[in-house]
N, C-alpha and C positions, 0 to 999 in steps of 0.2 A: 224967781228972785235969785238973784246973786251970791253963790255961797262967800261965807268967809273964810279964806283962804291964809292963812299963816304956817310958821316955821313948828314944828314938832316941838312939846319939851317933854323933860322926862314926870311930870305928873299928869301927861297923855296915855302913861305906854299902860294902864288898866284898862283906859276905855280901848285904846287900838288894840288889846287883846282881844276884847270882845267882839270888835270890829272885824277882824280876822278868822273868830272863829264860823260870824256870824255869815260869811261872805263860804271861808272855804271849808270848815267845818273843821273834826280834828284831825286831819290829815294834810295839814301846811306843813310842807318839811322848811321852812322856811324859819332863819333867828329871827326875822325882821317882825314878824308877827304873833309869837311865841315864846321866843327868850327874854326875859325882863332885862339882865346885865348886858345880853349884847343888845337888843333894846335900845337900852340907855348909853351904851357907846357910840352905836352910829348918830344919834340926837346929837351928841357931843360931840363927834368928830369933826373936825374943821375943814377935811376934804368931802365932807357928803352931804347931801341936803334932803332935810324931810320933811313935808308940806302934810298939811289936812285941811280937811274942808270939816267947815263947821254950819249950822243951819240958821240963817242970821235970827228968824223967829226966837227958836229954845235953845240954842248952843251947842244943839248935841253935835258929835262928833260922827261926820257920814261919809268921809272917806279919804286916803292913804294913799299916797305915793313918795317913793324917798329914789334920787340920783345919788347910789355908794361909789364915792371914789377910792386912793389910796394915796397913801405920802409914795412922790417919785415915779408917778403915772399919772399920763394925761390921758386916761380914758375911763370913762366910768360906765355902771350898769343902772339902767332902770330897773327900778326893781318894787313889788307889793303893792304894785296898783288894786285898790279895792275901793268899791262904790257899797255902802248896806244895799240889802235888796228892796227897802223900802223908800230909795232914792236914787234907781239907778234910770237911764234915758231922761237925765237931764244933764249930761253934757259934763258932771261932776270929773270923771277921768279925764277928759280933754283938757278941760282949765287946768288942774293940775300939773299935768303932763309939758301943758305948754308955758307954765309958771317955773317947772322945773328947768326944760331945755333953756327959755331965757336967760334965767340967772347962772346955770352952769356952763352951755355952751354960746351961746350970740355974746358974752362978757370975754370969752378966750379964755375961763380956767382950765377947759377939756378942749380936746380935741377929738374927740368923737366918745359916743353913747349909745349905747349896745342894750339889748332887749330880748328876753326868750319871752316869748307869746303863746299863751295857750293857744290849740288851735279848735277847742272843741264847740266853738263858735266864730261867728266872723267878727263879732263885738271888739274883742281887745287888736285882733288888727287893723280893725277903722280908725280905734284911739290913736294910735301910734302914726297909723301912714297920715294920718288929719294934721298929726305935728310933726313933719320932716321925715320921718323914719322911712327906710326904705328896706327892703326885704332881700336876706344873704343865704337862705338855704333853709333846709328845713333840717330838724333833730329827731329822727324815729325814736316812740318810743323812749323819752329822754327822762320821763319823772312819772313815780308812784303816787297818783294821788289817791283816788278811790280804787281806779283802776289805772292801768299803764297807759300815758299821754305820749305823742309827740308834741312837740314842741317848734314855733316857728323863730329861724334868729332875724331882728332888726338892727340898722343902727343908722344914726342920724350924723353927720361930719360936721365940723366948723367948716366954715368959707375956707375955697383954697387949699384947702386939704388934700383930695381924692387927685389933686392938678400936681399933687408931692410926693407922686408912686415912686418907691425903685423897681425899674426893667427886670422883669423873670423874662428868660433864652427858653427854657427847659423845662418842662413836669415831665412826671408820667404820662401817657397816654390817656388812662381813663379819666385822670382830671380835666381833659379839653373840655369835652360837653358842659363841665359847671362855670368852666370859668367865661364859655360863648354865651352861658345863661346869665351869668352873671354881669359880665359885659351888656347883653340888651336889657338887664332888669336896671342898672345904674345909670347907664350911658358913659360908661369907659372903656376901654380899652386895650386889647389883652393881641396887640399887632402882631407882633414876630414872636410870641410862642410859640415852639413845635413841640412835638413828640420828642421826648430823651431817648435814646437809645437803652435798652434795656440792659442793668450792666450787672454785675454777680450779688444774689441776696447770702447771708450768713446762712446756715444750715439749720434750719429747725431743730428745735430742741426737743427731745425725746417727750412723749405723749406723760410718762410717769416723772417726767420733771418739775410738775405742776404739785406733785405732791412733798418735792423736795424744797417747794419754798417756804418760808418763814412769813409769815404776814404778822406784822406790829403792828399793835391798833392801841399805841399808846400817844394819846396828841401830844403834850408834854416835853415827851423824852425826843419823836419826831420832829416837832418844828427845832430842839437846840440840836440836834442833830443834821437839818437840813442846813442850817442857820450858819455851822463847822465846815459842811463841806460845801455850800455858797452863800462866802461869806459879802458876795456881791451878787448882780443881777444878769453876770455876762452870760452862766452857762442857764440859763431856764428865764422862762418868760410866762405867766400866765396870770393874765390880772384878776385880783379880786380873790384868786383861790389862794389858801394856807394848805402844805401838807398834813395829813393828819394821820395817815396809815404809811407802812415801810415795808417794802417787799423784796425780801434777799436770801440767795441760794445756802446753804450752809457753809462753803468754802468763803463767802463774803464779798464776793471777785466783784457783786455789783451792788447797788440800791436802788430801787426803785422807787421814787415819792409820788404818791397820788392823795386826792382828797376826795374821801368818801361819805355817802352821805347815807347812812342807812337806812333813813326814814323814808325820803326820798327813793330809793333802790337806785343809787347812777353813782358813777366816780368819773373822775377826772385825773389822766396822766399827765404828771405835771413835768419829772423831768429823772434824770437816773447819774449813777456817781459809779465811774468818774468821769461818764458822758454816756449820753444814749444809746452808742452804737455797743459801750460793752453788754446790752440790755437785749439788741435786735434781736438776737435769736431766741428770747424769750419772752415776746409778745404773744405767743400765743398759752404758755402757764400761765404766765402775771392775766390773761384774761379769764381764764377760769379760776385762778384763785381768788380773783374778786369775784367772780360771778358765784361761787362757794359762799362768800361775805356776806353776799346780798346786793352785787351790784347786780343790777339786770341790762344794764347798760354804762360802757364804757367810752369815753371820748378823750380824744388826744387833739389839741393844738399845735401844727409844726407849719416852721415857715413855709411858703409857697416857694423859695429858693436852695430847700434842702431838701435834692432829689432821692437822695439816699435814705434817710426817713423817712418822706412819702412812701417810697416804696416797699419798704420796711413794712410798713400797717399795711399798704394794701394786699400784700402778699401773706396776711395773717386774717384776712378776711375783713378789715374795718373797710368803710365804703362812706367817701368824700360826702357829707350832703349839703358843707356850705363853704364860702369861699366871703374872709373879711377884709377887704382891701383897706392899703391905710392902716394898719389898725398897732404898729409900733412904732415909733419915733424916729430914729438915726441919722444925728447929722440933721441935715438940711432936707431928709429926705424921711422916707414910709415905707416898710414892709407887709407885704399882702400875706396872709395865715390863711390856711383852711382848717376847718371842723371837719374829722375824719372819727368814725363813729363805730364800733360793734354791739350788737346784745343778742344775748341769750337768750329771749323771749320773742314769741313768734309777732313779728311787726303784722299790724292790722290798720290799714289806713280808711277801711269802712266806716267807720264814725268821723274821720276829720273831716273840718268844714275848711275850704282855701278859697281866700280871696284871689281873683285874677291875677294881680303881681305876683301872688306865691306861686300860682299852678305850674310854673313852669320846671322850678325847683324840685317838688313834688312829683312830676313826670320823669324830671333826669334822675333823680335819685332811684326811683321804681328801674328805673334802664340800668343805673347801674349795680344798684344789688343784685338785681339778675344775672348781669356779665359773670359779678362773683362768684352768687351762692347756687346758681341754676346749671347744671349740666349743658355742654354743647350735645348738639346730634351727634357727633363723633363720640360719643361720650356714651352717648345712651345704647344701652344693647339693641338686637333686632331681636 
């Protein structure tokens, strides 16, 4: 039987608490299923959409999924797909899923919709690739839930989109292998990329510099603070995240904003004042100073055309695992980003489960942590 499928309202968000716990138990680092006021925001937000499935029988309420967007972006996140367990392999996600895409992206509000995928089954990326989605890299290790998950990313494009790239000349070198994977996993094309010429990184910053930074973990006083020094969207880019933590040297010379999620164990570098590059040389404290916080995993988003950043992270050990084409607006035209990722905790890919689109990702990413973290024979004593 056909579930009934309607819009969220805010005298749902008792039972979709329950529904939430009943699905991921109490370890949802998640507002969307646990916060009652942010809850009740996204219900109300007029750039998001949140559907439930109800039992047309009894009424109960059996399952959740909500499309978050933002004012002044066209890309949004799926996000809190949950089916009870007592109604799941009846297809309850899919309808959902493809109720949501309809009305957010085939209408033209969005221009693409993005997805982290547990991986610790095949289940939720059948949901997803069943409704357009299609597979950008994989997230080692990206979220605390019982225990530490990777995570897969998806996203699904409006028509004519992916046909709206702006030309990258140049990466770094070890980003080729993701973006040939990513190339055959989408059917685009990544023609006259080469290899950049390797060209001077800032000097690492001394090992006891990590304890000279300042971490503020006050949301508040953070977002008016980030809010002063971009008072616009030219110098950072990262949708869907708020700053909420601030990390800066004593002399003040930088700031760093990221948004961290405790519960979860992962943070997100969002961007630094008075630009990033006064920042470079101290990616590798700011990564232990969150991993001291409790991130166990760290990820930065930077254009695909900013080789100097790229290189930046990867000379501090982060390692590319996904490539989002499309995925900014400009003009008449679209910027490709990659997901470039470090953590503190020993990656274990023994338990994931990867559907065949993803294995590929999954493979180069294994290649490329190893370039990083693995000694060459040159390297290794006799």
């Amino acid at each position: 039987m056909n579930p009934v499928i309607t819009p969220a309202v805010c005298a749902d968000i008792a039972e979709l608490r329950q529904l939430y716990y009943a699905v991921y138990g109490p370890h949802y680092p998640v507002a969307l299923g646990t916060d009652p006021a942010e809850m009740a925001r996204l219900i109300e937000d007029p750039y998001s959409l949140w559907l439930v499935g109800r039992c047309p029988e009894t009424g109960a309420l059996t399952a959740s999924a909500a499309i978050h967007g933002e004012a002044g972006s066209r890309i949004g996140r799926l996000e809190g797909i949950a089916v009870h367990p007592g109604h799941r392999s009846t297809g309850l996600a899919g309808s959902l899923t493809g109720a949501l895409c309809a009305a957010m992206l085939d209408t033209g509000r969005l221009d693409s919709v993005y997805a982290t995928v547990r991986t610790v089954s095949a289940g939720p990326q059948r949901v997803v690739a069943r409704n357009g989605f299609r597979p950008l890299g994989i997230l080692p290790n990206a979220v605390d839930l019982r225990s530490r998950e990777s995570l897969a990313l998806y996203a699904r494009h409006s028509a004519g989109v992916l046909d709206r790239r702006i030309p990258v000349t140049e990466v770094p070198a070890p980003l080729l292998p993701l973006l040939r994977t990513a190339g055959a996993a989408l059917g685009i094309d990544y023609p006259a990329v080469r290899a950049a010429a390797a060209g001077p990184l800032p000097a690492p910053a001394p090992q006891e510099a990590a304890e000279r930074l300042e971490l503020i973990e006050a949301p508040g006083f953070v977002r008016r603070r980030f809010r002063e020094q971009f008072p616009g969207a030219e110098g950072w880019f990262y949708p869907l995240h708020t700053p909420n933590v601030l990390l800066t040297p004593e002399d003040g010379r930088f700031e760093v904003y990221a948004y961290l999620n405790r519960t979860g164990g992962y943070c997100s570098l969002l961007t630094a004042h008075p630009d990033p590059a006064a920042a470079a040389a101290y990616l590798g404290p700011v990564t232990r100073a969150l991993a001291r916080a409790g991130a166990g995993y760290v990820e930065a988003l930077v254009p695909l055309a900013h080789r100097e950043a790229l290189s930046a992270f990867l000379s501090q050990g982060f390692v590319a695992g996904a490539v989002y084409p499309a995925m900014r607006a400009d003009g008449d035209g679209f910027h490709d980003y990659a997901v470039l990722s470090r953590s503190s905790e020993r990656i274990d890919f023994r338990g994931v489960v990867v559907e065949p689109p993803l294995q590929p990702y999954l493979d180069c990413y294994v290649s490329a942590w190893a370039s990083t973290h693995l000694p060459t024979s040159s390297e290794v004593a006799p």
